[in-house]
N, C-alpha and C positions, 0 to 999 in steps of 0.2 A: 394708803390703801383704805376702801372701806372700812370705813365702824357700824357701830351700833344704827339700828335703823332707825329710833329717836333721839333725836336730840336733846330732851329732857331726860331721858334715861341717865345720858352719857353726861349731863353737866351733873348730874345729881350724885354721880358715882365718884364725880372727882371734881368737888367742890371749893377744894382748895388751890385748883392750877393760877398759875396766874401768867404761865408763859404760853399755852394753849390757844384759848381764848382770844389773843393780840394776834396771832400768828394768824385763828382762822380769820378775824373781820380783815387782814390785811389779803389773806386769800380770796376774799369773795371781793376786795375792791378791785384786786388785779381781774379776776374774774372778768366784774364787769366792764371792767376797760376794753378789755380784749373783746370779749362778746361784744361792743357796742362799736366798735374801730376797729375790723382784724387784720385788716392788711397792712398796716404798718410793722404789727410783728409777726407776718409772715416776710415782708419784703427784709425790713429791717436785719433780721440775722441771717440774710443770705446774702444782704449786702456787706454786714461786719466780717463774714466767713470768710467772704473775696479778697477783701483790703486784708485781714490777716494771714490769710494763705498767701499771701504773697512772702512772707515770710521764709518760705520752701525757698528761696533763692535764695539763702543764707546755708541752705543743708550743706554744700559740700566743706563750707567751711568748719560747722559747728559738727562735723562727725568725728568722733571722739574714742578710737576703737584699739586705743595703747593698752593692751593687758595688764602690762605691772598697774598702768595708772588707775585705770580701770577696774581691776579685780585683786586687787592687794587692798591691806589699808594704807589710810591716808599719812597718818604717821607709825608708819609700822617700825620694829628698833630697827630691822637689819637694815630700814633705808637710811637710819644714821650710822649706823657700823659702815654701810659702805660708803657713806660721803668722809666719814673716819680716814679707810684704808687708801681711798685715792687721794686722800692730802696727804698720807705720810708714806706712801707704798705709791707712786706714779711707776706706769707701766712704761717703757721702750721697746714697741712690737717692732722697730725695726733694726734694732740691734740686738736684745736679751729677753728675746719674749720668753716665757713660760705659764703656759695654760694654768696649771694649779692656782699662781698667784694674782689671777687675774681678778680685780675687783664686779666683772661683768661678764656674761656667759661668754661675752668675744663674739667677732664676726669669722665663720666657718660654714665651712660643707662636710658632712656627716654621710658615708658610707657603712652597711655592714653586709659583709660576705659571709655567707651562711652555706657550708658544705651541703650539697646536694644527696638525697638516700643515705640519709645518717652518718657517712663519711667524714672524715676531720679533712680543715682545711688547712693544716700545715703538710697533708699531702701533694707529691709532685703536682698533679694533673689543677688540683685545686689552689697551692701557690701559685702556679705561671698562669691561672688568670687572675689572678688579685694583683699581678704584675700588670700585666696586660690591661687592666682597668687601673690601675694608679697610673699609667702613664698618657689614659685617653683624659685623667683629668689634670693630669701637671703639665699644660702647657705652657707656651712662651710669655700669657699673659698672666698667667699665678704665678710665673715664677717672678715675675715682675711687683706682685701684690702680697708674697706673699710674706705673715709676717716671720723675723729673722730670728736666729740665735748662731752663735759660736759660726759668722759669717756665711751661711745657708738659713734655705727653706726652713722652718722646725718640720721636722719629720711627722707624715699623716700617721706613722706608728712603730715603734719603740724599735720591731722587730727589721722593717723598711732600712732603717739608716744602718743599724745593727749588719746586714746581709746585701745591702743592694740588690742587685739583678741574682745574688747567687742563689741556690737551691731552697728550699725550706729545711727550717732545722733538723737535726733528727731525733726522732721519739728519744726522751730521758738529757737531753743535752743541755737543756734551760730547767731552769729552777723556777717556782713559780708560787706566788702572783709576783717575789720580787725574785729578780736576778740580777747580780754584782748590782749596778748603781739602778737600775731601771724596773721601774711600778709596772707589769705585763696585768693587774689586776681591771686595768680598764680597756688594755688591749684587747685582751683573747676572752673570751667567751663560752660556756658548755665544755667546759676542759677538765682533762679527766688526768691525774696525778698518782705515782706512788713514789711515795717520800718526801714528797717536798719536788717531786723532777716530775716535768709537764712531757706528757706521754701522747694527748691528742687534743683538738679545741674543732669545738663546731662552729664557732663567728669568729673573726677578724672584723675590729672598728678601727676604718681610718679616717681622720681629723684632719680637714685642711686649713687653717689658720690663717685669717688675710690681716692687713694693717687695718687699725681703724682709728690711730692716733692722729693720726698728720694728714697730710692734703690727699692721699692716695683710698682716706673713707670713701667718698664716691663712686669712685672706680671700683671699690672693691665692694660696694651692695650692687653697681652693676654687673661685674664677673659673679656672683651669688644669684642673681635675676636670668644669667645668660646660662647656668648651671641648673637650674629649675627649668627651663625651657629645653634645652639638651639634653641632658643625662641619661633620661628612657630612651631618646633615639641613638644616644649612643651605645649604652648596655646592650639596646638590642642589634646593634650593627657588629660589637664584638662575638655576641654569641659565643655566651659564657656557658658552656654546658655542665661546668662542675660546681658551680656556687650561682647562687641564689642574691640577690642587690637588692636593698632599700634605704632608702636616702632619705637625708631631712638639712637643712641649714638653717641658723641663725633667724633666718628672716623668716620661714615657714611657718610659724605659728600664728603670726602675728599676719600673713597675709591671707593664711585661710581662714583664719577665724573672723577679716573684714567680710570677709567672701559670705558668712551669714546672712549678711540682710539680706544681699542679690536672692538668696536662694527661697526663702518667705515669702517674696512681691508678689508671686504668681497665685500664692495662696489665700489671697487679700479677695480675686473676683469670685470664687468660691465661697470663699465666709460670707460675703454679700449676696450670694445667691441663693445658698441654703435660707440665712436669715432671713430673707424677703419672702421668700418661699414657704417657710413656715409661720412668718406673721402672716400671713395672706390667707394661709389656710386655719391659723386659728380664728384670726378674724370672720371667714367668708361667714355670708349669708345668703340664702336661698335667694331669699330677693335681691333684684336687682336695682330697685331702688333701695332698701337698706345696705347695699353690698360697703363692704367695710374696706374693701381692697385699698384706694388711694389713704386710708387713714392711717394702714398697715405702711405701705410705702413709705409715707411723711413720716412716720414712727423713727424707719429707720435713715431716712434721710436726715432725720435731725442727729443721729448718734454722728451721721458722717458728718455735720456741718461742727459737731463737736470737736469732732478729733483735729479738721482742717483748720478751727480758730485757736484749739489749744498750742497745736503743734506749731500753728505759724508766732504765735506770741511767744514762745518760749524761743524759737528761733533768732525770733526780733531781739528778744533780752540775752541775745548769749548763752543759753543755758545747750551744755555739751548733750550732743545726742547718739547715744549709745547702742552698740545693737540689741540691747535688751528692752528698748525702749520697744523697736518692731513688735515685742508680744502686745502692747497697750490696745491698738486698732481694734484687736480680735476680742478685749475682755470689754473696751467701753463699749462694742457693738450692743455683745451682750445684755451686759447691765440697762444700756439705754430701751433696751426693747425691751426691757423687764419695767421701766416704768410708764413707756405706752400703754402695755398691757392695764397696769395699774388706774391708768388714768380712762383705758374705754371700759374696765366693769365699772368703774365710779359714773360714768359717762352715760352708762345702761342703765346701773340701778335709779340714778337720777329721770331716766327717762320713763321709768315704769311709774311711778310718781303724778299720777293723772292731772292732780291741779296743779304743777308747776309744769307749763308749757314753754310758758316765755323763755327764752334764749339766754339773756343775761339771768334769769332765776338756775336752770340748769346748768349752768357752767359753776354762777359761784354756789352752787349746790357739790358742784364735782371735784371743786376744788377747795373745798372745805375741807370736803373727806378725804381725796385722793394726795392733795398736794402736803398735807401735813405729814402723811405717810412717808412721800417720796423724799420730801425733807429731810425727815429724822434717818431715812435711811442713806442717803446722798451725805449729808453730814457724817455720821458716821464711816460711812468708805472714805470720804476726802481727809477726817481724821485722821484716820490709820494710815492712808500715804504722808500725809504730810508731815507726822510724827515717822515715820519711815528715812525721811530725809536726815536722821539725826542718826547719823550711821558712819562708818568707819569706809565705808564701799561706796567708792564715788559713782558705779555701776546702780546700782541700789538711787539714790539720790535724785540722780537721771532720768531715773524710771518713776520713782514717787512722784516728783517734780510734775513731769508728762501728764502722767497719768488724774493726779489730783485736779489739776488743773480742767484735764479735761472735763471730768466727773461735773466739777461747775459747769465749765459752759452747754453738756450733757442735761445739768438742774436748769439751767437758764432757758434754755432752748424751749424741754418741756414744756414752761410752764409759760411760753409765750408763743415762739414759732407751732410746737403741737396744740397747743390751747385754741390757737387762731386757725388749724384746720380743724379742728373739731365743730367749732361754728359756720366754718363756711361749708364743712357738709354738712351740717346739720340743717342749715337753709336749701342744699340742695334737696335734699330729701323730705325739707317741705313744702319745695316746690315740684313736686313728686318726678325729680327730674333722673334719664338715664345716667347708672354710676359710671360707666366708660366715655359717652358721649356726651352728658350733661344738656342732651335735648329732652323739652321738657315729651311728656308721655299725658296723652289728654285721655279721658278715660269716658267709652261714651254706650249708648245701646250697642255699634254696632261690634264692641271690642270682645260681647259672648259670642258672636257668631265664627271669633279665630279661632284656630287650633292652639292648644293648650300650649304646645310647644315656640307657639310666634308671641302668645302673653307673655310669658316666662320670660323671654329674650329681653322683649322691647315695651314691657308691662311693668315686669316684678313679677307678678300673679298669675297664676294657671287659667285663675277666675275669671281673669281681666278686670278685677276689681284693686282700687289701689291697696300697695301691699300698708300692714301697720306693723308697729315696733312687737318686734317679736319677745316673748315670755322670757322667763328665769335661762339659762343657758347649759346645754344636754349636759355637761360635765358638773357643773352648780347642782341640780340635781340627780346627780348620780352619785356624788359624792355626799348630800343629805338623806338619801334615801337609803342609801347601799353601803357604800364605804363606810360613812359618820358611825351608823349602827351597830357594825360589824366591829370596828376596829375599837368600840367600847362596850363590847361584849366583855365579861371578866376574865372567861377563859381567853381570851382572845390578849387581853390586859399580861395574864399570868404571862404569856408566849412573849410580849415583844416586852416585859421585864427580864426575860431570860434572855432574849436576842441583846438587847441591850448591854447586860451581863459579860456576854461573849463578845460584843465590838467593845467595852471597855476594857477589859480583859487583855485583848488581842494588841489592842490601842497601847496602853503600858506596857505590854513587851516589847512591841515593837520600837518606843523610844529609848528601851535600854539597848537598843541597838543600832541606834543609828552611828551614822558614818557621817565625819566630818571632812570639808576640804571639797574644792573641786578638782579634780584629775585633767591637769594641761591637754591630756588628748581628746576631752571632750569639748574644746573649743573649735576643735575642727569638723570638717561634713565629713560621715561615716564614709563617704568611697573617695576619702583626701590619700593624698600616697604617705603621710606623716602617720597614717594608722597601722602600716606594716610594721614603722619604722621602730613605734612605742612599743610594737608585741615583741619583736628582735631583741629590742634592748633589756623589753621586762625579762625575757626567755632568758638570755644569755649574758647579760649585763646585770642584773640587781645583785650580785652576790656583794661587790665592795660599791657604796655608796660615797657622798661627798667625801672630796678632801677638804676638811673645815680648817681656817686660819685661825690660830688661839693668839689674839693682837694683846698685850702689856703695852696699856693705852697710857701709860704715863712714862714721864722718868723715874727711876728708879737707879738704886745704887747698885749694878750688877756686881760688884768688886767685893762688894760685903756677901762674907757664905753664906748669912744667916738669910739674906735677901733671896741668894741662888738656892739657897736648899725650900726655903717657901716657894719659890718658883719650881721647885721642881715636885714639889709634894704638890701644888696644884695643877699642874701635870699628871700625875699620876692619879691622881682623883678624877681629872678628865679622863685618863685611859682606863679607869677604871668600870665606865657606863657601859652597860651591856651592847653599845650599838658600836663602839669604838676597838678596833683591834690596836693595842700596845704594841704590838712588833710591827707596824709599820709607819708608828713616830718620825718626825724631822723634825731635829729641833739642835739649832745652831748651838745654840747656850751647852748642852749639853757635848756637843761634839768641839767646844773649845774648854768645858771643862775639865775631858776626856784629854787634849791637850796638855792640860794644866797638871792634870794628875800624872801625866808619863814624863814630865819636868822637859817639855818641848817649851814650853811657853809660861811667864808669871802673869796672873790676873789678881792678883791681891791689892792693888792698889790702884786706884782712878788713871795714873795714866801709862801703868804696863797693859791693862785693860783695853784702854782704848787703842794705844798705838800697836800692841800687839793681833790686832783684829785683821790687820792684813797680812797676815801668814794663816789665818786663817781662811782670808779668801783667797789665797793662793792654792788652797789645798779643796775647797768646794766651792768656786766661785759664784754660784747662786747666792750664796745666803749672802754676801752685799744688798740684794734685793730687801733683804729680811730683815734689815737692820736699817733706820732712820737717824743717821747719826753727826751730831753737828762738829767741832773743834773740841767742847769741852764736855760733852754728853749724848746722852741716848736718847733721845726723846720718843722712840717708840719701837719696837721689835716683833717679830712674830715668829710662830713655827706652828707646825700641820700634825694633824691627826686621823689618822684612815677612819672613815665611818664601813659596816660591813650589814650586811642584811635590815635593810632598809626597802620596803618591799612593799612599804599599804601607807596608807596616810594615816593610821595611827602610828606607825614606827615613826614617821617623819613627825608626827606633835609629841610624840613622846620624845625624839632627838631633842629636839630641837629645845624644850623644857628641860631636859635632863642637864643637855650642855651649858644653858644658863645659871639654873639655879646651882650648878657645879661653880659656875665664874664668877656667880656673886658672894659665892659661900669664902672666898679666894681673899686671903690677906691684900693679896697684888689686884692692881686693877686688872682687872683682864674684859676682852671682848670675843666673843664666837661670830665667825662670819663667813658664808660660802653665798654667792648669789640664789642659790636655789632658797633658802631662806627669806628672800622678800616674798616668795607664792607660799613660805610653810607659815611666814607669819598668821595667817589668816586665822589659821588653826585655834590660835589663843583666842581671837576676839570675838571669832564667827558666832559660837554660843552665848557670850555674855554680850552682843551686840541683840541678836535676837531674843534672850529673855526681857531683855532693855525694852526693846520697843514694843515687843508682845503684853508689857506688864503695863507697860505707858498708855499704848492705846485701849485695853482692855480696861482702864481705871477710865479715862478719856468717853469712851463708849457708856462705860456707867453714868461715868457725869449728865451726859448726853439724854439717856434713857430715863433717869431722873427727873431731867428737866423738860423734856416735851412728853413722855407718858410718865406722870407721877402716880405711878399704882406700885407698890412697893413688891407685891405678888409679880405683876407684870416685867420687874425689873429683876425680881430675883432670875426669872426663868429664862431671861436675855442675858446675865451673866453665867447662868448653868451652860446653856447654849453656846457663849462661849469659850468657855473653857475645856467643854467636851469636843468641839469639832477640833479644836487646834488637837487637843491629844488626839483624836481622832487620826488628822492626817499627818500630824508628826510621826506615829507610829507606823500608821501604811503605808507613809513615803520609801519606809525603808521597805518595807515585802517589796515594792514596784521597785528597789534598787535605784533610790532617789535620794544623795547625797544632802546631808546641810550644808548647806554653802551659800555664798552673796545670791543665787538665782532663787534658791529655794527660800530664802530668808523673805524675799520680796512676798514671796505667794504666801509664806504665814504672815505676814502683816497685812493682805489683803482679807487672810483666809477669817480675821477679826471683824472687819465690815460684813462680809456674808454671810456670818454666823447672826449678826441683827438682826440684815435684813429677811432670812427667813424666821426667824423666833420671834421678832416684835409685832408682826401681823398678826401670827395665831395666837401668841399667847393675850397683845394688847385686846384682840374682838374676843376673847373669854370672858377675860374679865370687866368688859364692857356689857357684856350681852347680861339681857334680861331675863332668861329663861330661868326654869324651877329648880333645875338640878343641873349636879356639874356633868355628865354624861350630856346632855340637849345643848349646856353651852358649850361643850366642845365640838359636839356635832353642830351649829352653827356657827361655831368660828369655820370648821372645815369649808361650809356648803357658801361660807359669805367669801373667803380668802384664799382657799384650796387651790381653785382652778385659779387664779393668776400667780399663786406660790410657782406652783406646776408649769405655767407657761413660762415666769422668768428664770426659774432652772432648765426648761430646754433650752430654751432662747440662747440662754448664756452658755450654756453645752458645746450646743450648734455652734455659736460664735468662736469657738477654742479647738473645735473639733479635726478642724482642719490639720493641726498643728502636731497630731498626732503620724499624720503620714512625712513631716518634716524629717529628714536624713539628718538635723543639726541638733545636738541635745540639749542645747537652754531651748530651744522651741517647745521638742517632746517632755523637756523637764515644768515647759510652762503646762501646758497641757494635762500634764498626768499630776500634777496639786491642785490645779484649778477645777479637773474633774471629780478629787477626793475632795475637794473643800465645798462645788456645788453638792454633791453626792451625798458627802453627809449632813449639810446645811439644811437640803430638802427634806432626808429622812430623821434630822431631829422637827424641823418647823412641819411635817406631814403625817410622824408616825411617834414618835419617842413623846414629843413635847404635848400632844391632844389627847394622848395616854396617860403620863405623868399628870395632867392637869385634872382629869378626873378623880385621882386618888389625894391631890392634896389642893384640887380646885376651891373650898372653901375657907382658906386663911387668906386673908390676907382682905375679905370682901370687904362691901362698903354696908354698912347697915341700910342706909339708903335702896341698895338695888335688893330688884326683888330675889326670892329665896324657896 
């Protein structure tokens, strides 16, 4: 962006650069290249854009939209606990399934019947329809799929196999959550108890389990796909009037959450509309021969020539594209038309410049000033993505990747494809030609005799005299005459030190409160039918949480007490964590110890131990599952633990920490494992991934800052600036109910580059400018860089704006950072930082500039 308006000011001020200096003579040769040949790089990147965008015919392969893969980390532990449990614990869904032990949430269709006007549904009217819909969905083809235990179906619920067709229990007859052998805790739902005896339940959950071991997977995500397309015309053809249906299956998350991009496309011709629409109108000019309109256009045609070579190239390389990558379109729009802007006041003040006429002098006049700007700030964004790539969220990776890339070919484009319109209307308009029709407009006596309104049209001028380059620009001085003065008033000073105060303030309470983890149902669109499903479950379902497997991942000598009683004190240590209920334990060891002690059985020796093991599976035939056991040992075992109020996602990172640092504190080896654990891992890494990269690119950023503006004042207040906007909207993410998690982590890694780019312009023209006093040079930093600060904060607004009315929450979650990160970017580079600079504006100066 513009600097200082001498040149010798500005070398004198910073006498020592030595990386400056190369950058600008290499700017003014590109300059002149372009001014003196520009249709090679205009053709040139609309030809490279074509041959890249061809790339798009690689999309459908490289769409990469697997959640675990995608929004977990990459080595998270529970993905090796469970490659652990399925080598030593292989499932038989179609002979001995059992859900609890299953190393993967399973392939199922999920029902919950919900008593209608507060009524419980173990009532008549409300059992015989939860009959009458369990049998619209066990047809001839589930019963074919489905998977097996003890030579049947396994049962959609405890209470089903228990009763068949007969009546519903009656109030106080079950015991509950457990009764005789059977866990009713994940059955029944809003259930109301006295003594331990189940008196009424407002949900019924039934589970339909299909195979997904053997050849019959297929078949069984198509009867899953055929149950999604049915189910609502079925519910409503039974006409259930006493219970209430919402369903979800196995496959549902994972197809609505593809279903995001579809739903974004449409919002892509509106961001380009708005955006053209407002560069057009910041651009316009009275005259019609200055009119700026095609240069507003080409502005943003280069962001789009941007995205179409990024995205094809990365296509071409393989690199997986993710649905989070869709937010990218909408931020490079932005940004790209934030250094349009950049480049036409560079472009203007050059032309105010009376003795530099010549073409090639004004260009590498503009890109002296303008292109070292867009540099240092281009750089720094492509830093912070690409240090972003060093991340645990392959989601994250995807998006930096995209995105960084793009930003380049976004720097490239500018500073050739825009450069090279910049000259060829600059010859239009000195060959005083019309800006829509580029006929020239001859200018003669008889052009006073038109009406004011036919000049104006097919003139430029009311006059009919040719129009000339118009003055300083209405905003430029409004903001040095009005604004500048105002807002370094003391009293004025006093106020936005107190406002300050209170966004800092506000800023640190709000990060002791944020919230970690993304919430699975916000992967879906807000009117998805998996949104009833999660409120039923929260409603009525969170009281008992995971059943967690406690695996003793090694061999060990169970025969020795001393071995079983440490095994069982790590036990009891596990049952002892606030989230875990001890009375509803399984654990084999214990129930053959229990054996041993009523002299059923000897286990004191290696092989009463082992060979005695089948009398105990004669007596709980499950727990052969539970046991991995060769001819002359054990090599691996397990038993389960009730998790109970498990309700928010810090319960689940607290679980989840609690149970490990429990199993490592363990004599015995031990491992915790439930699949819902690969989406809780995140939990650990999510924060020290993001301080990682926020600390990485905020040192990175310094480096940067250091080295193309060496003013040490200048760099101190680009690192103030960044560390106050990240508090900033790390804080007010959460008032807007904006999770930390792999989406939000992306926007603070970005939210690093936009903290430069608005702080390096006003604070760099401060401490450049020559004026008397630090009050004048901040009022000409404002009146020299204000109005395009202000235009690449709409611009970028505009570009993300859209994204607000999106039904899908990584859209609105992109949306609502990128507006706290422009929002406060602008109001430290507009209001905080032109403030601050007055009061500590004289450290850091050059004895050289004047004073």
């Amino acid at each position: 962006m513009a600097g200082p308006r001498d040149p010798a000011e500005r070398c004198s001020c910073r006498n020592t650069n030595c990386v400056e200096r190369p950058l600008r003579r290499l700017f003014e040769g590109l300059a002149s290249g372009v001014a003196a040949c520009p249709w090679p790089f205009v053709l040139v990147p609309l030809l490279l854009s074509g041959g890249l965008g061809a790339g798009f015919v690689f999309l459908p392969q490289r769409q990469a939209n697997d959640i675990e893969e995608q929004f977990t980390p990459t080595w998270g532990p529970a993905k090796a606990e469970r490659d652990f449990v399925r080598r030593h614990f292989p499932t038989d869904d179609s002979e001995r399934f059992s859900a609890p032990r299953l190393p993967t949430e399973g392939a199922y269709a999920a029902l919950i019947a919900v008593a209608t006007n507060g009524t419980s549904v173990l009532e008549p009217a409300a059992w015989a329809d939860v009959l009458r819909l369990n049998a619209a969905v066990h047809d001839t083809e589930y019963e074919r799929l489905c998977a097996r235990t003890a030579g049947g179906c396994a049962s959609p619920n405890p209470l089903l196999s228990r009763r068949g067709d007969a009546g519903p229990p009656a109030p106080g007859s079950l015991r509950f959550p457990v009764n005789g052998s059977e866990f009713l805790g994940a059955a029944l739902g809003g259930v109301e108890t006295d003594g331990g005896r189940l008196l009424r339940a407002r949900a019924l959950k039934l589970l339909y389990y299909l195979r997904e071991d053997g050849p019959e997977a297929q078949d069984s995500r198509q009867w899953l796909e055929s149950f999604l397309q049915s189910i609502s015309s079925k519910v409503a053809d039974l006409r259930l009037g006493s219970i209430q249906v919402t369903y979800f299956t196995s496959l549902s998350r994972q197809e609505e959450f593809e279903g995001n991009t579809r739903s974004v496309i449409p919002l892509f011709s509106i961001t380009y509309f708005l955006t053209i629409t407002f560069s057009i109108i910041s651009c316009l000019r009275l005259s019609c021969i200055r009119n700026n309109t095609w240069l507003a256009s080409c502005g943003v045609l280069s962001s789009g020539l941007a995205v179409l070579s990024s995205f094809g190239l990365m296509l071409f390389c393989g690199v997986p594209f993710v649905v989070t990558v869709a937010n990218a379109p909408f931020l490079i729009l932005g940004v790209g038309v934030d250094d349009m802007f950049i480049m036409i006041a560079s472009w203007e003040q050059s032309l105010m410049k009376k003795e530099k006429s010549n073409v090639k002098s004004l260009l590498a006049e503009t890109y002296a000033e303008a292109a070292l700007s867009v540099t240092i700030t281009t750089l720094t964004d492509v830093l912070a993505f690409f240090i972003g790539t060093w991340t645990a969220f392959p989601s994250v990776r995807s998006f930096c990747l995209y995105t960084g890339t793009a930003f380049v070919f976004c720097y490239v484009y500018t500073l050739t494809f825009f450069g090279a319109v910049l000259v060829l209307n600059h010859k239009r308009e000195q060959g005083n030609r019309h800006w829509l029709t580029c006929m020239r407009v001859d200018v003669g006596k008889d052009q006073a005799e038109n009406s004011c309104l036919y000049n104006a049209c097919c003139i430029g001028s009311c006059s009919g005299q040719p129009s000339q380059p118009e003055g300083e620009h209405p905003m430029s001085t409004f903001l040095k005459k009005y604004y500048g003065p105002f807002i370094t008033n003391k009293w004025i000073k006093v106020l936005m030190v107190l406002l300050y105060g209170a966004y800092l303030g506000g800023s640190i309470y709000g990060c002791t409160q944020i919230r970690e983890g993304i919430d699975l149902r916000n992967l879906a669109n807000d009117a998805s039918y998996v949104i009833p499903y999660y409120d039923d479950e929260d409603k009525y379902f969170s009281t008992y949480g995971p059943r967690v497997m406690v695996v003793i991942a090694e061999s060990v000598d169970y025969w020795n007490e001393s071995v079983r009683l440490a095994i069982e004190s790590c036990t009891q240590n596990l049952e002892n964590i606030s989230y875990v209920d001890k009375n509803y334990s399984e654990s084999w060891l214990r129930v053959y110890t229990g054996l041993a002690k009523r002299g059923l059985v000897n286990i004191d020796s290696k092989t009463d131990f082992l060979n005695n093991l089948n009398v105990l599976f004669r007596i709980i035939p499950s727990f052969e599952w539970d046991i991995n056991k060769t001819q002359d040992e054990i090599e691996a075992s397990r038993f389960f633990i009730q998790t109970v109020n498990v309700t928010s996602a810090v319960d689940e990172k607290n679980l989840l920490s609690q149970l490990r640092e429990a199993a490592k504190q363990c004599s015995i080896p031990l491992k915790v494992y439930h699949p819902a654990f690969i989406y809780y891992d995140q939990y650990l890494v999510i924060v020290q991934n993001t301080v990682q990269n926020v600390v990485i690119a905020a040192g990175a950023m310094l480096v940067v800052s250091l080295l193309l503006i060496p003013n040490p004042l200048c760099c101190l207040w680009v690192t103030f600036a960044i560390a106050s906007v990240i508090v900033g909207v790390a804080g007010f993410m959460t008032f807007w109910k904006v999770n930390l998690d792999s989406i939000s982590m992306i926007n603070l890694v970005i939210c690093i580059g936009f903290s430069v780019d608005f702080s390096a312009h006003i604070s760099y023209a401060f401490v450049t400018s020559g004026e008397s006093s630090a009050n004048k040079r901040s009022i000409e930093a404002l009146s020299l860089l204000g109005y395009p600060v202000l235009q690449g904060a709409v611009s970028t607004i505009l570009g993300i704006v859209v994204l607000a009315a999106s039904n899908t929450y990584i859209f609105r979650t992109f949306f609502k950072i990128m507006f706290l990160v422009i929002l406060f970017g602008a109001l430290h580079g507009l209001v905080f930082i032109p403030v601050f600079l007055t009061v500590f504006g004289n450290f850091g100066r050059s004895s050289n500039t004047k004073s």
